[in-house]
Backbone as JSON, one array per atom type, in Angstrom:
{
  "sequence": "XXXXXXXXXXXXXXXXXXXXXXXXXXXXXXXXXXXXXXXXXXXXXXXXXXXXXXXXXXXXXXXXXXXXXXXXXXXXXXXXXXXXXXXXXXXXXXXXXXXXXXXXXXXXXXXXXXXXXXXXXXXXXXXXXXXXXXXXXXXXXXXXXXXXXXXXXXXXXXXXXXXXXXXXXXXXXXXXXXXXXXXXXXXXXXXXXXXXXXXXXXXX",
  "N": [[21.85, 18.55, 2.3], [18.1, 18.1, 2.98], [16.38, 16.47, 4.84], [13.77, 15.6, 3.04], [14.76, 16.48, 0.97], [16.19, 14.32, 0.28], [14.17, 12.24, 0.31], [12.81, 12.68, -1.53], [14.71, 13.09, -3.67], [16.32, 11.0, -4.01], [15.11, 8.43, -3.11], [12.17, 8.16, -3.23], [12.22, 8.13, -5.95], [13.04, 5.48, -7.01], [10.97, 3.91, -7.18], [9.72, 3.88, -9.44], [10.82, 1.69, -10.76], [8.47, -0.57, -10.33], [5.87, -2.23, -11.0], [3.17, -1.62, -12.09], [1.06, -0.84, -10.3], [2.55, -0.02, -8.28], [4.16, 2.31, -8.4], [5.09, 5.8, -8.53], [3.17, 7.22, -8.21], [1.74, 5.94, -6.21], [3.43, 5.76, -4.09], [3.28, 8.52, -3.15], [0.44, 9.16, -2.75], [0.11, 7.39, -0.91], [1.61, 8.91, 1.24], [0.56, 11.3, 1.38], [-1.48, 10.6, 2.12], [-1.22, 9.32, 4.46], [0.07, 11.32, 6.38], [-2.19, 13.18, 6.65], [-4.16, 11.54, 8.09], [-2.26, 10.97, 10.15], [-2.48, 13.69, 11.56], [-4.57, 13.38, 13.55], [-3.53, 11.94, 15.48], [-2.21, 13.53, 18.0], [0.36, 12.38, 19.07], [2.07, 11.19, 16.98], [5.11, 11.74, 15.32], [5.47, 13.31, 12.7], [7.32, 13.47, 10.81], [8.67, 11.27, 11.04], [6.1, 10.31, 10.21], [6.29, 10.42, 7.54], [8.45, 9.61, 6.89], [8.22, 6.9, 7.14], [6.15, 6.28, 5.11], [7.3, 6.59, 3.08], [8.86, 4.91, 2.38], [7.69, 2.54, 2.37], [7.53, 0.03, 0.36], [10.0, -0.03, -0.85], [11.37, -2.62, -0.45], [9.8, -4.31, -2.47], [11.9, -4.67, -4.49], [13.0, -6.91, -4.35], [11.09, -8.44, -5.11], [7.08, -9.81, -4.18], [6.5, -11.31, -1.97], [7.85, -11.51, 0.2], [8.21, -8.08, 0.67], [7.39, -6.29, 2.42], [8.76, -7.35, 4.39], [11.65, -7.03, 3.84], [11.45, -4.02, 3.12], [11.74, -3.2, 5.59], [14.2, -3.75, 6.28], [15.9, -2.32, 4.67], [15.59, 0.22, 5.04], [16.54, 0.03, 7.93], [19.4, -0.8, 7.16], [20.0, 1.89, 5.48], [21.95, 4.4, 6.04], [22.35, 6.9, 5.84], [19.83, 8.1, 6.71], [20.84, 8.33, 9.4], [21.16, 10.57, 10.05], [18.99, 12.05, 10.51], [17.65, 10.73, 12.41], [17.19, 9.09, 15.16], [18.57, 6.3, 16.68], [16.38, 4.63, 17.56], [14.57, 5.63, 16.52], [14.58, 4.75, 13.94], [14.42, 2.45, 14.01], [11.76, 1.96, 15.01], [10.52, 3.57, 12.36], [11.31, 1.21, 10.5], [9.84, -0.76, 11.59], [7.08, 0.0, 11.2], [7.24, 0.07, 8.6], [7.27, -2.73, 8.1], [5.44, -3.7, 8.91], [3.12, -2.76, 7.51], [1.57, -4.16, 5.72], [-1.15, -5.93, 3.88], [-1.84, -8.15, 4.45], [-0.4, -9.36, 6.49], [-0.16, -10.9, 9.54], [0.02, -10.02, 11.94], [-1.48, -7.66, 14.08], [-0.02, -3.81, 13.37], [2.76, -2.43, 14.99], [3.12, 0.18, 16.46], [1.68, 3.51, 16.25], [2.34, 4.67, 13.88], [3.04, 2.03, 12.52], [0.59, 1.35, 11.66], [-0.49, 3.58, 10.98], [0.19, 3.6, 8.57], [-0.16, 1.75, 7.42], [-3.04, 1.91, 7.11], [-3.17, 3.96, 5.64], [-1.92, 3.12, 3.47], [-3.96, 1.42, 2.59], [-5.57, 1.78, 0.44], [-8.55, 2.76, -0.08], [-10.67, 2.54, -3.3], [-13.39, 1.63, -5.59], [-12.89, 1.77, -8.46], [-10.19, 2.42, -8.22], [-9.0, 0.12, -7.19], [-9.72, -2.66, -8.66], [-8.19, -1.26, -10.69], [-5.49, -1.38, -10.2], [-5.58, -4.34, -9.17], [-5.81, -5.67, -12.1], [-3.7, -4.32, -12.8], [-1.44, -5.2, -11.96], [-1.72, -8.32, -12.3], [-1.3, -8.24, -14.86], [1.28, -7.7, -15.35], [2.74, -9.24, -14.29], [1.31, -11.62, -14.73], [1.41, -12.46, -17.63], [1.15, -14.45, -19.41], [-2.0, -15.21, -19.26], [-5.79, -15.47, -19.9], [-7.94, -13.34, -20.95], [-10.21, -13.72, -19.78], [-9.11, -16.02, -18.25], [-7.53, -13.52, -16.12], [-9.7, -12.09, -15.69], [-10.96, -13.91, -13.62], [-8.54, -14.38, -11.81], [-8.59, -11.81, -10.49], [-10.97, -11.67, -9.36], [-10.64, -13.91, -7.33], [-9.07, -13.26, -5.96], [-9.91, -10.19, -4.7], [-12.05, -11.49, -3.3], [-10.7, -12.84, -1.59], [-9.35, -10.71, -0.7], [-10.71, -8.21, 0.09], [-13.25, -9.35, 0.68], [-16.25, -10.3, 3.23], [-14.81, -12.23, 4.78], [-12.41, -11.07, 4.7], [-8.99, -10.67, 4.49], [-8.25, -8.18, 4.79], [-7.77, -5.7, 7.45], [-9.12, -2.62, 9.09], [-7.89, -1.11, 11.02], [-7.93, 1.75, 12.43], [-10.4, 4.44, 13.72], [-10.7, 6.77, 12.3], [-10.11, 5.89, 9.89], [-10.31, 6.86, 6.69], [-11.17, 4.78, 5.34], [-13.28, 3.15, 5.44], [-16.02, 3.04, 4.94], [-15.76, 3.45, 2.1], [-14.92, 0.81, 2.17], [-17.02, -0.97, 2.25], [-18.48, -0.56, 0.18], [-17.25, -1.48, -1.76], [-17.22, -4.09, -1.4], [-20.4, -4.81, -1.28], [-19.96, -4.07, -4.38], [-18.36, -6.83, -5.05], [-20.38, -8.77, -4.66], [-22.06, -8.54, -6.21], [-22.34, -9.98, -9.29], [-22.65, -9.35, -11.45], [-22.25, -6.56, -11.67], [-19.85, -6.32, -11.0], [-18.52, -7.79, -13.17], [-18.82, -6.12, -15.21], [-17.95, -3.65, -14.14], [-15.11, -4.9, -14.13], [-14.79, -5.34, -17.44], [-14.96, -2.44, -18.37], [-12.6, -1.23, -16.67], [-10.65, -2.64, -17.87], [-10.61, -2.22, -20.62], [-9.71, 0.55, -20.24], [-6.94, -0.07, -19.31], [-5.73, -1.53, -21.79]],
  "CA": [[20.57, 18.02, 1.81], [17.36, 18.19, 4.07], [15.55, 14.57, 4.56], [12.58, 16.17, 2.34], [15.15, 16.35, -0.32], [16.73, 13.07, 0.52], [13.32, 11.12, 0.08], [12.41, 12.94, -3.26], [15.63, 12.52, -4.32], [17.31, 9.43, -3.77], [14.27, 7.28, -2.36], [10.67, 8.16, -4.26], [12.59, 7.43, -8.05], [13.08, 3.94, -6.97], [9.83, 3.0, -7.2], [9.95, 3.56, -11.27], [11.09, 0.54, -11.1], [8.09, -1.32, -9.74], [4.86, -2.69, -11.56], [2.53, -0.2, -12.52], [0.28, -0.52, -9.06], [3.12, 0.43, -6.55], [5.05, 3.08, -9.01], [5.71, 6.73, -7.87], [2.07, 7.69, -8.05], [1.09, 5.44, -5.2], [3.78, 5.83, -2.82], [2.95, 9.89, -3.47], [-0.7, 8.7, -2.31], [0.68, 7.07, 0.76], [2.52, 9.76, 1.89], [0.0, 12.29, 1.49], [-2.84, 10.09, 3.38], [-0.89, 9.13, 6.09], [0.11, 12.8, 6.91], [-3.54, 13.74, 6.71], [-4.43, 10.49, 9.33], [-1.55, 11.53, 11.82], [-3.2, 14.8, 12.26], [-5.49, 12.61, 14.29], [-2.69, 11.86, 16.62], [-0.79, 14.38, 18.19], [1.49, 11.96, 19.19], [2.92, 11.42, 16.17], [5.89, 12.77, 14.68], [5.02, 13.59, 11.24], [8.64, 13.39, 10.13], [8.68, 9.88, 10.79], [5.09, 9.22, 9.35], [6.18, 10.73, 6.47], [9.54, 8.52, 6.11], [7.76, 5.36, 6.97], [5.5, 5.82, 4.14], [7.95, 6.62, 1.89], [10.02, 3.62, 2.4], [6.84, 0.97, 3.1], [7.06, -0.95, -0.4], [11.16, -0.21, -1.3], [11.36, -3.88, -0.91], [9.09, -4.53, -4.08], [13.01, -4.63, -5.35], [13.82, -8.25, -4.07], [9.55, -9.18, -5.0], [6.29, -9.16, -3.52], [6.31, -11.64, -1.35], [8.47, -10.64, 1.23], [8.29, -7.21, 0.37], [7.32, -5.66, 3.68], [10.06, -7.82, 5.48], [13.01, -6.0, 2.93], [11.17, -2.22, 3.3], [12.22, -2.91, 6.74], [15.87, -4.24, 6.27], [16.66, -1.01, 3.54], [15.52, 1.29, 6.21], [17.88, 0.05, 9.09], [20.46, -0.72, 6.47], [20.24, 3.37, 4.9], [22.85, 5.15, 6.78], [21.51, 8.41, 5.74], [18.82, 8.53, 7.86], [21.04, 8.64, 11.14], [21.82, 12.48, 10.23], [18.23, 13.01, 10.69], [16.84, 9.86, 13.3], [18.21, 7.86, 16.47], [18.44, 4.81, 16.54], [14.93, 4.23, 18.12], [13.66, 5.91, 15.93], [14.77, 4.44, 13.08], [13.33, 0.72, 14.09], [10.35, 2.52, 14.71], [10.61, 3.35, 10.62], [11.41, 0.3, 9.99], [8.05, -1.26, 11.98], [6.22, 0.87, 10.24], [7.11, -0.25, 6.99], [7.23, -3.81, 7.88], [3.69, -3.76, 9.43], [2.43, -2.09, 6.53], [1.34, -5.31, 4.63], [-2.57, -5.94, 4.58], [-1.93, -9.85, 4.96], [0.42, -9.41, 7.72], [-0.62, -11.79, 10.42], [-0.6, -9.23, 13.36], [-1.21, -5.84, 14.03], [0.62, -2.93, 13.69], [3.0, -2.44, 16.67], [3.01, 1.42, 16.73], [1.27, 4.18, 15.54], [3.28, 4.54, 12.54], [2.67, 1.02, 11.62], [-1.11, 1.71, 11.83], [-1.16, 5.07, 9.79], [0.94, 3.78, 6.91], [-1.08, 0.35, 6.99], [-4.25, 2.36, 6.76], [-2.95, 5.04, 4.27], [-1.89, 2.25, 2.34], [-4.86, 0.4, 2.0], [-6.76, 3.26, -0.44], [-10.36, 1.4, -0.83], [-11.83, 3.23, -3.84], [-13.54, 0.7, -6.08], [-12.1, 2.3, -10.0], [-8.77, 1.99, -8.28], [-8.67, -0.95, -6.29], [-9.49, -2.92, -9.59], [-7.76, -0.95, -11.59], [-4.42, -2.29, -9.56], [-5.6, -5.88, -9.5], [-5.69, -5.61, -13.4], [-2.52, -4.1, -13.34], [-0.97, -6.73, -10.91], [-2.21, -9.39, -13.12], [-0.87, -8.17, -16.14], [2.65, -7.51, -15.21], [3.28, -10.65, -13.38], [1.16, -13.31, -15.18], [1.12, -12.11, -18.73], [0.14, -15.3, -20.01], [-3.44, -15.52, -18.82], [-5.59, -14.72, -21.35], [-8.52, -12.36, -20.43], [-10.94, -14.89, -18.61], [-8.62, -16.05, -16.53], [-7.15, -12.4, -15.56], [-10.95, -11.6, -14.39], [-11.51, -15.17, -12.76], [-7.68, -14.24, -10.94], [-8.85, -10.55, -10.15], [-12.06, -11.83, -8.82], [-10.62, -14.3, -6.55], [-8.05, -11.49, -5.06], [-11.0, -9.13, -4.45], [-12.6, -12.03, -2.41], [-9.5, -13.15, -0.44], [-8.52, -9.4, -0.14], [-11.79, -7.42, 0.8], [-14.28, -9.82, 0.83], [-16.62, -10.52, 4.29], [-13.95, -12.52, 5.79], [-11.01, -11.25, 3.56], [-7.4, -10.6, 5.08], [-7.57, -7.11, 4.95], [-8.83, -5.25, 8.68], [-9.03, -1.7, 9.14], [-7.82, -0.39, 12.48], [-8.26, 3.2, 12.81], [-11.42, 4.43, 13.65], [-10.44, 7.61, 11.88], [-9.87, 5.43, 8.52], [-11.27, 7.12, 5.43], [-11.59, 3.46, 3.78], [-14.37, 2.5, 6.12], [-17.16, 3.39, 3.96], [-15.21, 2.54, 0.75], [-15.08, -0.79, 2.12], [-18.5, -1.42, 2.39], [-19.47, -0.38, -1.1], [-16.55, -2.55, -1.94], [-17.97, -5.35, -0.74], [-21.54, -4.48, -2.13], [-19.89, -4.82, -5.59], [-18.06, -7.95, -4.97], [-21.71, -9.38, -4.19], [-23.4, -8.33, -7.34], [-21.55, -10.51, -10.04], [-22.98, -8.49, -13.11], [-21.67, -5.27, -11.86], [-18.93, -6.69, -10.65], [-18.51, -8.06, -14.78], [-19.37, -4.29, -16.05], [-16.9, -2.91, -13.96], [-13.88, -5.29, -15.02], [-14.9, -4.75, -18.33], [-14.94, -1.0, -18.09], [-11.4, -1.14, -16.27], [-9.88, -3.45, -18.45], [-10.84, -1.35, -22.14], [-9.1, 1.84, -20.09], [-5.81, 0.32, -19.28], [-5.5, -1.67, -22.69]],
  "C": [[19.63, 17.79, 2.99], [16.72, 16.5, 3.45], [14.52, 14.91, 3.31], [12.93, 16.06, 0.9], [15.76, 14.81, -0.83], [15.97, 12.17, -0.09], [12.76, 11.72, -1.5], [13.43, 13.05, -4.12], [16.21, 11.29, -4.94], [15.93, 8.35, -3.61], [12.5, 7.28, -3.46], [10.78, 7.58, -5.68], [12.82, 6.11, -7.79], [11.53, 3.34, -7.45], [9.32, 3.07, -9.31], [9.95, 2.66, -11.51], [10.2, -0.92, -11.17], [6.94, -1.4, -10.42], [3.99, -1.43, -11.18], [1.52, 0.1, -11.09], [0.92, 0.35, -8.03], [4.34, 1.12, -7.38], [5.07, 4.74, -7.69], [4.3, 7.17, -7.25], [0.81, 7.14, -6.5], [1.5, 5.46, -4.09], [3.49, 7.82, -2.41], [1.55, 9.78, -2.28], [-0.59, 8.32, -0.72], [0.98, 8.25, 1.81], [1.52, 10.88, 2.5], [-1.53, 11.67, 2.6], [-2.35, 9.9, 5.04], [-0.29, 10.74, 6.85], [-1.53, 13.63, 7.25], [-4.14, 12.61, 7.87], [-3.53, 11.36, 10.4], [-1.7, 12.72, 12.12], [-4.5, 14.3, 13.37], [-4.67, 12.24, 15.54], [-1.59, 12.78, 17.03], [0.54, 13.51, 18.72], [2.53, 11.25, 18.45], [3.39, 12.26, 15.48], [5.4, 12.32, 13.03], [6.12, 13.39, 10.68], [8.9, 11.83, 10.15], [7.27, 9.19, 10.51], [5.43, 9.19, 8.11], [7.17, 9.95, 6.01], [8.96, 6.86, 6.18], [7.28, 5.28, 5.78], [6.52, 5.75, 3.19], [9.03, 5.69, 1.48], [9.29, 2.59, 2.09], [6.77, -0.04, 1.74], [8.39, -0.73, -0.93], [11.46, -1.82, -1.66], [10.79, -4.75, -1.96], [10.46, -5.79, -5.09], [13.36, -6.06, -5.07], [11.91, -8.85, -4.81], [8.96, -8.97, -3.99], [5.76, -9.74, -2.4], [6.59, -11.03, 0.25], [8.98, -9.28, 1.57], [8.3, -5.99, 1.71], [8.25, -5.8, 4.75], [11.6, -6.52, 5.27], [12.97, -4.49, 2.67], [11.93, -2.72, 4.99], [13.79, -2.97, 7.02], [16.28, -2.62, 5.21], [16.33, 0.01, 4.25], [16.71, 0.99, 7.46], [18.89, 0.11, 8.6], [20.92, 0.84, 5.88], [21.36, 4.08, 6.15], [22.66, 6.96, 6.94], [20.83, 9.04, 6.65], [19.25, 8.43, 9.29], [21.46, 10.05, 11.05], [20.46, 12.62, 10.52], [17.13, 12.03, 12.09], [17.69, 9.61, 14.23], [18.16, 6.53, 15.93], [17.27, 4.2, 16.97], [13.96, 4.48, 17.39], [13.84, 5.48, 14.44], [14.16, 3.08, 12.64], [12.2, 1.03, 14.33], [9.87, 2.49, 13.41], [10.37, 2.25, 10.26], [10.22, -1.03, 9.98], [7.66, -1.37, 11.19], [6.25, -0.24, 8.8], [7.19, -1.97, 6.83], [5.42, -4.54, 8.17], [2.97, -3.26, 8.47], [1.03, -3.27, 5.62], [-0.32, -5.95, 5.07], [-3.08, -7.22, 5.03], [-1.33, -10.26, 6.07], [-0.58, -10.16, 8.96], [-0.74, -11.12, 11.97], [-0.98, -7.7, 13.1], [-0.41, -4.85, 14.12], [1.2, -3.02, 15.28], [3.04, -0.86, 16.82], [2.06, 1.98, 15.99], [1.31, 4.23, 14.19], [2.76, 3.67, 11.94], [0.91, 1.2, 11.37], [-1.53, 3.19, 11.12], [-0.92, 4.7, 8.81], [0.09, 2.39, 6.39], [-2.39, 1.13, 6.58], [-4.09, 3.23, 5.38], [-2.6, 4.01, 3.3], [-2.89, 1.35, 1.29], [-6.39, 1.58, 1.36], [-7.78, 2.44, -0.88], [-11.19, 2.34, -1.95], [-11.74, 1.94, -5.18], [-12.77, 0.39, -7.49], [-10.49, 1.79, -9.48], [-7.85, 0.52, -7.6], [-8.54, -1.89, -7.16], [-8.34, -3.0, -10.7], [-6.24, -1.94, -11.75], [-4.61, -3.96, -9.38], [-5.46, -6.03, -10.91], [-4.22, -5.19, -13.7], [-1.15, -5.31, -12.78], [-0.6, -7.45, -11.61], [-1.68, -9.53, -14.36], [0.72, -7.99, -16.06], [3.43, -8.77, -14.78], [2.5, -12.1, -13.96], [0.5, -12.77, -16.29], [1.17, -12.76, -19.87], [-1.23, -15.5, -19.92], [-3.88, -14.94, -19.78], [-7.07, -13.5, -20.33], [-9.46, -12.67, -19.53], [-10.01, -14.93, -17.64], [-7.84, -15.04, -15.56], [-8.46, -12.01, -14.97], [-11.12, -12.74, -13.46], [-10.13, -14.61, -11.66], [-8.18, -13.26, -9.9], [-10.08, -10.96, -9.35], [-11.76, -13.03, -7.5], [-9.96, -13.6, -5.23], [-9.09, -10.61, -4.22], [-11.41, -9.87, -3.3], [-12.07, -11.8, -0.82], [-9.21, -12.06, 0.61], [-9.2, -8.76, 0.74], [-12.97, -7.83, 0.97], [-15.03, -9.55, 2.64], [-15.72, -11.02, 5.14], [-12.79, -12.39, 5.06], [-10.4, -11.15, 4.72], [-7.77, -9.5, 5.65], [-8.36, -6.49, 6.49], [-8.0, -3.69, 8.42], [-8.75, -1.42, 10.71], [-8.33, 0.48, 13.1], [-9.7, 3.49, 13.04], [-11.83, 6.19, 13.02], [-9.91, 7.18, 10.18], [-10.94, 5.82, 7.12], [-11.66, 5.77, 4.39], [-13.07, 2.7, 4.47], [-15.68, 2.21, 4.92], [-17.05, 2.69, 2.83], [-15.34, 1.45, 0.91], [-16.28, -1.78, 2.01], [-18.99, -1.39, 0.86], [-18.74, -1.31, -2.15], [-17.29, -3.7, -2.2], [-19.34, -6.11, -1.48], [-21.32, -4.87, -4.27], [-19.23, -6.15, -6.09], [-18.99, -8.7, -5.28], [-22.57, -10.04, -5.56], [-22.53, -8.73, -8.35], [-21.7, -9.92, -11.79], [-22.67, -7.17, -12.49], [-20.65, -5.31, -11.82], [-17.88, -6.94, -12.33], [-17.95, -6.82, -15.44], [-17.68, -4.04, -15.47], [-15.44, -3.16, -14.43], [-13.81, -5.17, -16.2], [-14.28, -3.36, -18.81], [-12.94, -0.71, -17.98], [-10.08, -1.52, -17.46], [-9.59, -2.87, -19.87], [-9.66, -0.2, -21.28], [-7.39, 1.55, -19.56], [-4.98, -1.06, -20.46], [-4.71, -0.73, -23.78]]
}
C-alpha cells in the first residue's frame, strides 16, 4: 500500500464521523489548498504537507477542544507512517497538525504548521457561516433560532472580527482579501441578518 492509498484509505473515512463542518469534504479542501500554498515554498516536501493536512483535525474524535493537541498524539502514535517518514519527520507532522488551530496561542513552528494553518482557515463568507450554523446545530441543538444567530454572531466577532483570534501568516494566503470582505459584513448588521437568514433556509 502506497501512503496515498494509506491516507484515502484508512485515514480520510474517519472524518465521517465528525460534525458536518470538519467531515470528508473539508479535510479534501485542506489538502488540496495546502498543496497549492507549498508550491510557494520549494522547501517543502509536499509529501509531508500533504500528510499534515490530512491528519490536522483526526482529533475531533476525543472533541473540539483539544482537538489539535490529539491530531498530534494519533500522528506520533500511527505506526504506519514510519514505512514512509523518520522520525523527524514525523514530529514535524505532528507540529503541523498541532499548530493548525486558529486560536492557538503561538505561531506555527514550521512551514508545515503555517501551510496547513493557512489552508485551513478557508475565509469565504457563504462558507464560513455556513459552518458556524452547522457547528451550532450539532453541538447545541437546543437553542432555538435567535439564539443560534446571536451564538453565530458572537463566533464571527471573536473569530474574524478586527481584533479576532484568527491571524494570517503567509503573505501568499489566498484568505487575505476574503478576510476583509469578511469583516465588511460583520460591520453591516442588516446584511449580516440577510445572510444568516439565507444560510440558515439552505441547510434546514
Amino acid at each position: 500500500m502506497t501512503l496515498q492509498e494509506y491516507l484515502h484509505q484508512c485515514i480520510l473515512p474517519r472524518y465521517a464521523q465528525f460534525d458536518a463542518a470538519h467531515r470528508l469534504d473539508h479535510v479534501e479542501s485542506v489538502m488540496r489548498r495546502s498543496a497549492e500554498m507549498a508550491k510557494h515554498y520549494p522547501e517543502a516536501n509536499s509529501t509531508l504537507v500533504m500528510t499534515a493536512a490530512a491528519y490536522h483535525d483526526l482529533g475531533l474524535c476525543e472533541g473540539r477542544e483539544r482537538h489539535h493537541l490529539v491530531s498530534g498524539r494519533i500522528v506520533r502514535e500511527d505506526k504506519q507512517l514510519r514505512q514512509w517518514f523518520t522520525p523527524d519527520e514525523i514530529e514535524t507532522i505532528a507540529q503541523a497538525a498541532e499548530d493548525h488551530r486558529a486560536s492557538s496561542d503561538h505561531q506555527p513552528r514550521s512551514i508545515y504548521g503555517l501551510i496547513v494553518a493557512e489552508a485551513d482557515r478557508l475565509i469565504d463568507v457563504d462558507i464560513v457561516v455556513r459552518r458556524c450554523l452547522q457547528y451550532g446545530l450539532a453541538h447545541y441543538p437546543e437553542l432555538t433560532r435567535e439564539q443560534h444567530y446571536s451564538r453565530a454572531h458572537d463566533h464571527l466577532i471573536q473569530k474574524y472580527g478586527e481584533n479576532g483570534y484568527l491571524k494570517l501568516y503567509l503573505p501568499e494566503s489566498p484568505n487575505a482579501f476574503p478576510l476583509q470582505e469578511l469583516r465588511c459584513l460583520i460591520k453591516d448588521q442588516e446584511k449580516l441578518r440577510r445572510k444568516f437568514d439565507e444560510v440558515w433556509k439552505s441547510i434546514q
